[in-house]
C-alpha positions as CSV (number, residue, x, y, z in Angstrom):
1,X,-1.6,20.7,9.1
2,X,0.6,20.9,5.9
3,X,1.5,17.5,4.8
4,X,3.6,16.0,1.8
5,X,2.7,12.6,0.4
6,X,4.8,10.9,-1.6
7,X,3.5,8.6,-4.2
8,X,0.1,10.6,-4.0
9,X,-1.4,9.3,-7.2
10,X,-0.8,5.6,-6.4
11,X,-3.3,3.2,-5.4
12,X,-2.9,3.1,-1.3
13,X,-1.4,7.0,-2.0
14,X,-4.8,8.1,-3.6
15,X,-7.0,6.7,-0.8
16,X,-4.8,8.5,2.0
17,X,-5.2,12.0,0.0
18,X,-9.1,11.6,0.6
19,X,-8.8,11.2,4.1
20,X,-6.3,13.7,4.3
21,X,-8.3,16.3,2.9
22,X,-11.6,15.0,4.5
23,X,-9.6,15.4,7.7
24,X,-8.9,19.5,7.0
25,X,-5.0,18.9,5.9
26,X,-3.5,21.5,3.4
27,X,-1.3,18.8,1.2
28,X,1.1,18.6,-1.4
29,X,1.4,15.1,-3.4
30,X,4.7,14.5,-4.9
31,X,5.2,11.5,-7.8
32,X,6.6,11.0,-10.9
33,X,4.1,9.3,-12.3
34,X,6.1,6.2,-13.2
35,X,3.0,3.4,-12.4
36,X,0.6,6.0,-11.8
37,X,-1.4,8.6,-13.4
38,X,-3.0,12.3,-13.0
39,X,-6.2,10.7,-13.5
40,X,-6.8,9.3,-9.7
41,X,-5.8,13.0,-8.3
42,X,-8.2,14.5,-10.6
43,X,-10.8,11.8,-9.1
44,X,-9.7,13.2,-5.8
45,X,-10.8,16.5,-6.4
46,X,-13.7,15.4,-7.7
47,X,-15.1,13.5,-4.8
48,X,-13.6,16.1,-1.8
49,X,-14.3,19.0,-3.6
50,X,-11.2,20.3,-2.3
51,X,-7.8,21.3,-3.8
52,X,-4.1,20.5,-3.0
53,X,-0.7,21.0,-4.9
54,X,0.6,18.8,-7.3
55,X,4.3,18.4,-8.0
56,X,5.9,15.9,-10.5
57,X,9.6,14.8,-8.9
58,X,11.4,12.0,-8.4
59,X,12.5,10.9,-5.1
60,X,16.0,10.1,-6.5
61,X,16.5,14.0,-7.0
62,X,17.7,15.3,-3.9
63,X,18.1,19.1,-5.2
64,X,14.5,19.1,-6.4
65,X,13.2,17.3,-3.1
66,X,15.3,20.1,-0.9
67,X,13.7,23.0,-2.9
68,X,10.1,21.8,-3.1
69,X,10.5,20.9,1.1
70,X,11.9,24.5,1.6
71,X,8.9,26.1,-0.7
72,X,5.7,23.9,1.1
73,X,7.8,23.7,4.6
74,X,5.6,20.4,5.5
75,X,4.8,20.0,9.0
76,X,4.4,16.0,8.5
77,X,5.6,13.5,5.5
78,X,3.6,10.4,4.7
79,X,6.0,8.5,2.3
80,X,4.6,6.0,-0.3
81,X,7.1,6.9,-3.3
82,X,8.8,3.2,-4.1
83,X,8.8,0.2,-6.3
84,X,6.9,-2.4,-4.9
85,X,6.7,-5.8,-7.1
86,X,8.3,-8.4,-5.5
87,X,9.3,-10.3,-8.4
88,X,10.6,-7.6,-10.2
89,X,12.8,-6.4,-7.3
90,X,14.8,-10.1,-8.0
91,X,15.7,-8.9,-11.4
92,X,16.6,-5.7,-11.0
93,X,17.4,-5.1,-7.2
94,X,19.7,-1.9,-7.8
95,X,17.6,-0.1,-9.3
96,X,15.1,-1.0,-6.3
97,X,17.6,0.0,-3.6
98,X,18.6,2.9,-5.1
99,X,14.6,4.0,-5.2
100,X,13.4,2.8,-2.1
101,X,16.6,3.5,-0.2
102,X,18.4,5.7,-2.0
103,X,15.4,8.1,-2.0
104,X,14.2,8.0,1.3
105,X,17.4,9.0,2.7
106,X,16.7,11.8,0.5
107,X,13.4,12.8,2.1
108,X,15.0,12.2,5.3
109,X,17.6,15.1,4.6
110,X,15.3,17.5,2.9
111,X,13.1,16.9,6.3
112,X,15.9,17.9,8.0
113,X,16.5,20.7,6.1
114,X,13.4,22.4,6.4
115,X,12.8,21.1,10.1
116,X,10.1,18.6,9.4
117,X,10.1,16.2,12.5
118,X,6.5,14.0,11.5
119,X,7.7,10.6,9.5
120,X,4.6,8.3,8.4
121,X,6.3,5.2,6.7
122,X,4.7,2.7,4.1
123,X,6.3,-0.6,5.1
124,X,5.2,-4.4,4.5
125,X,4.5,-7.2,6.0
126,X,7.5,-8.6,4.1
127,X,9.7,-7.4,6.5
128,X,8.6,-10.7,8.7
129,X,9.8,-13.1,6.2
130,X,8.8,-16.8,6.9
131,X,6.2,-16.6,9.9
132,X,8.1,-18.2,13.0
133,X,4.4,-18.0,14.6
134,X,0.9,-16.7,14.4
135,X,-0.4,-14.0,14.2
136,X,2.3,-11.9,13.9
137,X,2.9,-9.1,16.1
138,X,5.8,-6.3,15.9
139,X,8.0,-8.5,18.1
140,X,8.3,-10.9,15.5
141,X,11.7,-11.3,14.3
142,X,12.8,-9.4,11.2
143,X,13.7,-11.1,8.5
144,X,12.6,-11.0,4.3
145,X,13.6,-13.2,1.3
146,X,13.8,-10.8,-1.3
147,X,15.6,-7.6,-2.3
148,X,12.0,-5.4,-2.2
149,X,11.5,-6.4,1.4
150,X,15.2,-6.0,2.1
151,X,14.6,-2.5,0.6
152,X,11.8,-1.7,3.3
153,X,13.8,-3.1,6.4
154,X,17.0,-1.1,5.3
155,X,14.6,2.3,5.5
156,X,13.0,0.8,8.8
157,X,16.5,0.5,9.9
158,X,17.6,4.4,9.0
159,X,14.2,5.5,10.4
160,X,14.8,4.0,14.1
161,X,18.7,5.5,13.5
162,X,17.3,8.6,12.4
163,X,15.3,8.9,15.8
164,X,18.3,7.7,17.9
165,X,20.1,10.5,16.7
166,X,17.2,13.1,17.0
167,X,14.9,12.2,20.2
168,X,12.1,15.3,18.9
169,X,11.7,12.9,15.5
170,X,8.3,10.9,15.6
171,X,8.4,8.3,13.1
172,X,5.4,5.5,12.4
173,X,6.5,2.6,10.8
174,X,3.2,1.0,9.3
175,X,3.4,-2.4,8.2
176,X,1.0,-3.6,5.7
177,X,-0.1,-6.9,5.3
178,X,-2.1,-7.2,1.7
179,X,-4.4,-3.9,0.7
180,X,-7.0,-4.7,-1.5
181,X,-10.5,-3.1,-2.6
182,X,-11.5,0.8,-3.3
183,X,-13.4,3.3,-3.1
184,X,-16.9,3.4,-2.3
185,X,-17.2,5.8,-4.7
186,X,-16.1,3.7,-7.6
187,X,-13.6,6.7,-8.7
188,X,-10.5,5.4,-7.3
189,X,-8.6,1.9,-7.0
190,X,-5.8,-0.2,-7.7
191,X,-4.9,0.0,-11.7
192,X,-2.1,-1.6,-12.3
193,X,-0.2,-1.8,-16.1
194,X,0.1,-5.5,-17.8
195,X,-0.1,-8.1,-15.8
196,X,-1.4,-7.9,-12.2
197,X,1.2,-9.0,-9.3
198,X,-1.3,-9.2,-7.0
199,X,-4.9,-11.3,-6.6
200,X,-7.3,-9.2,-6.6
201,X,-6.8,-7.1,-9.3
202,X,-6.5,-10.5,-11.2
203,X,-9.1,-12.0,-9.9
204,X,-11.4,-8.7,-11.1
205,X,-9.7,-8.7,-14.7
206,X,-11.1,-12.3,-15.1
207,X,-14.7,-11.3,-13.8
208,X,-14.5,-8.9,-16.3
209,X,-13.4,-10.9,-19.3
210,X,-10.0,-9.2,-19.8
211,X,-8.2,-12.8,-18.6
212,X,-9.6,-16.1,-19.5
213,X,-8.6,-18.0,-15.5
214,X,-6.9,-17.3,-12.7
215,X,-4.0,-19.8,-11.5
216,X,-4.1,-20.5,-7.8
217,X,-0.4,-21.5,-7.2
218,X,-0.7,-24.8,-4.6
219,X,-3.4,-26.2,-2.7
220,X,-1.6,-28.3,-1.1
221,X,-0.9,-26.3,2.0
222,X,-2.0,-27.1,5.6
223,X,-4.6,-24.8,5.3
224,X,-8.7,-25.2,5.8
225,X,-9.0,-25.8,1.6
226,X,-5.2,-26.2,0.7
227,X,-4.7,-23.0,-0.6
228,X,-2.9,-20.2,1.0
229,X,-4.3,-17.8,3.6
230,X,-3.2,-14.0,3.6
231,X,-4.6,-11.0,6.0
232,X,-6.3,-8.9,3.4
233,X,-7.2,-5.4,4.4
234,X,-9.4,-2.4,2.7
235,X,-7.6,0.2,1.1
236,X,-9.8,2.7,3.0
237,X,-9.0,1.1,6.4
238,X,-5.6,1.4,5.4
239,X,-5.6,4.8,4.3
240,X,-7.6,5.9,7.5
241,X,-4.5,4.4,9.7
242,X,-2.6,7.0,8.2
243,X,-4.1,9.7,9.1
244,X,-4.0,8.2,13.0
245,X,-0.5,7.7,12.7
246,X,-0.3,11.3,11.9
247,X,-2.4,12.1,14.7
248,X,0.0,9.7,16.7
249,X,3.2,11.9,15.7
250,X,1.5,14.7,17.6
251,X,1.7,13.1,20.8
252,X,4.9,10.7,20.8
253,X,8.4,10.7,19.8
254,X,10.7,7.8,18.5
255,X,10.0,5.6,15.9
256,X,7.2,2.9,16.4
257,X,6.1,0.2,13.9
258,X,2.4,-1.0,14.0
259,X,0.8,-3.5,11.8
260,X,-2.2,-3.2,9.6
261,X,-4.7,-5.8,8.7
262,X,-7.5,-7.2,10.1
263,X,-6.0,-10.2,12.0
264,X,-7.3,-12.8,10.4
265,X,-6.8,-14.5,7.6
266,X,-9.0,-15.5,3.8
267,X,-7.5,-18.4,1.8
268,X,-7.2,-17.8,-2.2
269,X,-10.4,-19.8,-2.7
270,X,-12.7,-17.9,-0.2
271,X,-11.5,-14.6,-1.8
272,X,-12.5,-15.9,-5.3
273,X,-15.9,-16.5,-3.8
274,X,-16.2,-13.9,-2.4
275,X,-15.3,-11.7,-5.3
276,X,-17.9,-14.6,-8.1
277,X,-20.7,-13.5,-5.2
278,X,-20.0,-9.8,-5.3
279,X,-19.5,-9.8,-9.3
280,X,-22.6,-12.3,-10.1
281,X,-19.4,-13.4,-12.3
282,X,-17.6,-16.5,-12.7
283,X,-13.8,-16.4,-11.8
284,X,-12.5,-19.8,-13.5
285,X,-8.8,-20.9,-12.4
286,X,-6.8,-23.4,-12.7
287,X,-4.5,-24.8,-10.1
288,X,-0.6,-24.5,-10.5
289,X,2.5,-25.9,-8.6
290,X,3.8,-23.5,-5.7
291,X,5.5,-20.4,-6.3
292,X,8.8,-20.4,-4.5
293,X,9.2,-18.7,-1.7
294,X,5.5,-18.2,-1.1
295,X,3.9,-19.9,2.6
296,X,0.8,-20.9,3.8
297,X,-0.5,-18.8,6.0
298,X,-0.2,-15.1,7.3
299,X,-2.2,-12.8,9.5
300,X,-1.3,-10.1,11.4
301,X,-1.7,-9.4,15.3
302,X,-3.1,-5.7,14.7
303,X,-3.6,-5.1,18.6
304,X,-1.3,-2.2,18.6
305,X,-2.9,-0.1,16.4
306,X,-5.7,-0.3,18.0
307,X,-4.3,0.6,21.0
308,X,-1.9,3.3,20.4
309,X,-3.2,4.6,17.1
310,X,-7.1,4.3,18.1
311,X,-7.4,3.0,14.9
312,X,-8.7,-0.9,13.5
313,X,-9.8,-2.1,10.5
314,X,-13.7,-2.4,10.0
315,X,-14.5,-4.0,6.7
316,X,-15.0,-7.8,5.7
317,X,-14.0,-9.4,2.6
318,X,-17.6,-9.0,1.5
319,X,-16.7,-5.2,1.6
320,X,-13.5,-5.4,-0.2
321,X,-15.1,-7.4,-3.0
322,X,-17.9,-5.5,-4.1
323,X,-15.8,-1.9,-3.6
324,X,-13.7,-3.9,-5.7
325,X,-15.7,-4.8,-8.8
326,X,-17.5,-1.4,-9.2
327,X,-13.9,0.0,-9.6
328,X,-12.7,-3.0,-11.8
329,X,-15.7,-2.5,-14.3
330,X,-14.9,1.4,-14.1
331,X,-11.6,0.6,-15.1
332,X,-11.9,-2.3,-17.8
333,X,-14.4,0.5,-19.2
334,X,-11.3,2.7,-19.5
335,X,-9.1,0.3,-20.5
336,X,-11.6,-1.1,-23.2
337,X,-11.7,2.6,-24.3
338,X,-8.1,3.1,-25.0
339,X,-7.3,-0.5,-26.7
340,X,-10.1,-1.0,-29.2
341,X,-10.7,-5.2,-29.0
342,X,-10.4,-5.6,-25.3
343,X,-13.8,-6.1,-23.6
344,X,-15.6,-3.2,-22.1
């Protein structure tokens, strides 16, 4: 099947281009390499021994997207292509609607155009907002607290239009709960530019030396050790969903949202353990007030995947740790490489 992934170069992006060329697809990764670089695609071909085509657009240009869709003709879309920081969507929220809904509605249309009816969507578990219970299953009510994961329910909300309005449409809605880890290859994981957002690329960059402690914001919720418990899932579970969901659009119409994650959850300090005994490495930290906005405790009812997509998640935390250190020394190795005086 010819497929066009959006975002291809990214983090989750990267892993889901592996699977898709493990799994026979001829595909065609679109991104403007805006928080991403050539070097995970050139990784890619590396460990598949396989090649696809490369395009650098922006999702925002709606010419460009309606030529390159009427050139590849794409039989399915997997859509990553967004800004995804939380924090930073507060301080500049335009900019994040007009990516993350501004250009879907573009790929929508040049879908249309070229009669591509096969819509994989990367959504979030921040769609849920507070948690009214646990775990959370797709019935929960839809709610978010900030303009990124008002940015993801708008697109939810033009996807189920979009198959209203055309019942041959098949559209997965996958909502992820918190991706961490890599490859076991050591080749390709999350690399993100100055400071992390998220806690386990943190967490590795103090294992490695690059950041003196990590702060662990509260541990005073009602949680086993006080600190806050999130569903974390492995990239490659994650990336391997993706390619059910595809299989999924072969045999149903409509637009269906299914949650990813393991269905359980880690607290902050059981991750930092885990990571000090995957590492051999210390991870001090320090423990800071709250973060507002932020809860105690979410996990994900995942049973649907499972039973519509075929597809659960099979890796521990264990798993996700030490994946995750032979990428973060790989990539402190880099870094070290291109700013003489960090460590290496």
């Amino acid at each position: 099947m010819k497929i066009l992934i959006t975002g291809g170069a990214g983090y989750i992006g990267s892993h889901t281009l592996v699977e898709a060329l493990r799994a026979g697809h001829e595909v065609l990764v679109l991104d403007n390499f805006e928080t991403s670089g050539p070097e995970a695609l050139r990784a890619v071909r590396k460990m598949t021994n396989r090649e696809f085509g490369v395009v650098e657009a922006d999702i925002r240009d709606r010419t460009r997207l309606l030529n390159i869709c009427a050139a590849f003709r794409p039989e399915a879309v997997i859509h990553f292509a967004g800004l995804k920081a939380v924090g930073e969507s507060n301080t500049i929220p335009a900019r994040y609607y007009g990516v993350n809904v501004g250009g879907s509605v573009n790929l929508i249309e040049a879908m249309e155009a070229c009669g591509c009816k096969r819509f994989v969507f990367s959504s979030s578990a921040t769609v849920y907002g507070d948690p009214r219970y646990l775990p959370i299953d797709e019935a929960h009510p839809l709610s978010t607290t900030n303009p990124y994961g008002r940015s993801k329910l708008q697109v939810e909300d033009i996807l189920r239009d979009q198959a209203l309005a055309h019942s041959d449409w098949s559209i997965a809605i996958l909502r992820y709960f918190n991706p961490v880890g890599a490859h076991d290859s050591g080749l390709i994981g999350e690399n993100p530019t100055g400071i992390p957002n998220n806690l386990m690329p943190y967490v590795a960059q103090v294992a490695t030396g690059e950041r003196s402690e990590l702060s662990v914001f509260g541990n005073d919720y009602d949680t086993p050790d006080g600190t806050g418990v999130r569903d974390y899932i492995h990239v490659v579970d994650l990336a391997r969903a993706h390619i059910a969901a595809i299989d999924w659009s072969g045999r149903k119409t409509g637009a269906r949202a299914f949650n990813l994650g393991v269905g359980r959850g880690s607290s902050v300090l059981e991750m930092i353990a885990a990571f000090e005994g995957a590492s051999g490495r210390p991870v001090p930290y320090q423990i800071a007030p709250r973060r507002a906005g932020d809860i105690g405790t979410c996990f994900a009812d995942a049973t649907r995947a499972q039973a519509e997509l075929g597809w659960r998640a099979e890796r521990d935390i264990s798993d996700m740790c030490r994946s995750a250190w032979a990428w973060a020394q790989k990539a402190a190795n880099d870094r070290a490489e291109k700013t003489p005086g960090l460590p290496g």
